[in-house]
C-alpha positions, 0 to 999 in steps of 0.5 A: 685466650685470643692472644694464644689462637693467635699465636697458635695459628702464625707460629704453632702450626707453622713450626709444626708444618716446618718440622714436618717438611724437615723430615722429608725431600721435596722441592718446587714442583715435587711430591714430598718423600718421607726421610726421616732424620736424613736431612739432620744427618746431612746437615750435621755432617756438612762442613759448610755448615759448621763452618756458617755455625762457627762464624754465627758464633763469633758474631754473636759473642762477639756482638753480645758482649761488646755491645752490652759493655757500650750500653752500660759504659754510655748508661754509666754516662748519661746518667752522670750528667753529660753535657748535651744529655738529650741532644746526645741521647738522640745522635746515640737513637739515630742508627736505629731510626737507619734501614738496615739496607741504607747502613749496610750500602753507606758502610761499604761505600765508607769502608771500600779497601781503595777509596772509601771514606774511613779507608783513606782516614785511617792511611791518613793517620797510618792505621792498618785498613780492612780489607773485607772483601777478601779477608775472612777476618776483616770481614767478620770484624766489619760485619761485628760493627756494624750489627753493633751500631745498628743495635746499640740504641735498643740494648742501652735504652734498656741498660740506661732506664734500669740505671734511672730507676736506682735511687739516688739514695743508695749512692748517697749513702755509699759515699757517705760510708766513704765508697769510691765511683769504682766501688759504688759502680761493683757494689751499687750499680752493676748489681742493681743493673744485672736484671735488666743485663740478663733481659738485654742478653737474652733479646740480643742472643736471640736476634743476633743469632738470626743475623742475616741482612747485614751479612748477605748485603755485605759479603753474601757469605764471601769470599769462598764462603769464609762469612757464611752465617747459619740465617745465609747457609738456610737461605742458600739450601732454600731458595739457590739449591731448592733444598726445602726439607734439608732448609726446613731442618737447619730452621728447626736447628737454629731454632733449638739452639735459639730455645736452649740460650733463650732458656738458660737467659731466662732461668737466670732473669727468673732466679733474680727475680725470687732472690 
């Protein structure tokens, strides 16, 4: 019973206060004026955000999926016996030990378009180079790598413990019944591997979808507004045009599409659970 007060009174009512404001109009200094849905309509018909909830998707797809792929491939790894395994294990936990802050800066000064360090690697070795700062793309594409690397740690801890929980029993039987590596992986790991997957997804779509240091540190939403992501376009409204209704309901957008992935994640870890 303290834990729900608790939660109750740092989320609950504030939600409810933050619903609320999105159906109203007002600003610092200003009485608020009561508008209905005005402000969902306004915000659903912008183009800008569209355009910041396309870039969020992609991000997160793209972020989610790869970053999954990574963990499970490393789990796969160390599980097998890597030499070095701790020493491995622990350069593979150093990202996320990196303020975000300190990532972000280090990474524009290797990626610079004329003198950073991986730019000039990649023209040494004549590979194409990014040009974030002026190609929508390239700055998606930089931005997708590095939210992949600051959390790839947290996703292949929860894969790579899933993975050491199977028993060595079962893969000794697979190969006693003649089952390749490639066989042994569809038929005994992935599937013994699917619960802690689905857990992993859901707490990478959730915080994937709220993605906003990385990009406002990068590229602020730029060039001409090509990277803006749903967390950047409610920071705008909020705190650069002093839009606090029409902000409170893109919050409150964010945060059903937030509930409706974290449910479907949730139906599917729960039937795995009864099966």
């Amino acid at each position: 019973a303290p834990v729900q007060l608790l939660l109750l009174f740092i989320i609950g009512i504030p939600s409810l206060f933050v619903f609320w404001q999105g159906l109203t109009e007002f600003s610092y200094g200003q009485d608020a004026v009561f508008v209905g849905l005005d402000n969902y309509k306004s915000v659903l018909t912008d183009r800008a955000f569209w355009r910041a909830f396309s870039n969020t998707f992609i991000i997160v797809n793209a972020v989610v999926y790869i970053e999954i792929a990574a963990a499970i491939g490393i789990s796969i790894l160390f599980a097998g016996g890597v030499p070095f395994r701790r020493l491995m294990i622990a350069i593979l936990l150093v990202p996320y030990a990196v303020n975000e802050v300190t990532a972000v800066v280090m990474w524009r000064f290797m990626l610079e378009p004329n003198v950073g360090l991986l730019t000039q690697l990649l023209n040494s070795v004549g590979l194409p180079t990014l040009n974030w700062p002026t190609n929508r793309w390239d700055a998606l594409t930089v931005i997708v790598l590095l939210s992949i690397w600051l959390n790839l740690p947290f996703t292949t801890i929860i894969i790579y413990t899933a993975r050491l929980s199977i028993p060595q029993e079962i893969y000794e039987a697979a190969r006693t019944d003649g089952a390749s590596p490639l066989q042994a992986f569809f038929y005994v790991t992935f599937p013994m591997l699917i619960p802690a997957i689905l857990i992993a997804l859901l707490f990478r779509y959730v915080f994937a979808f709220r993605i906003f240091g990385e990009v406002w540190l990068l590229t602020r939403g730029g060039p001409a507004g090509s990277t803006e992501v749903l967390a950047t376009y409610l920071y705008r409204n909020s705190f650069r045009y002093l839009e606090l209704g029409r902000a409170s309901a893109i919050g409150w957008l964010m945060l059903v599409t937030t509930l409706l992935m974290a449910m479907f994640y949730l139906r599917q870890v729960y039937k795995r659970m009864l099966s």
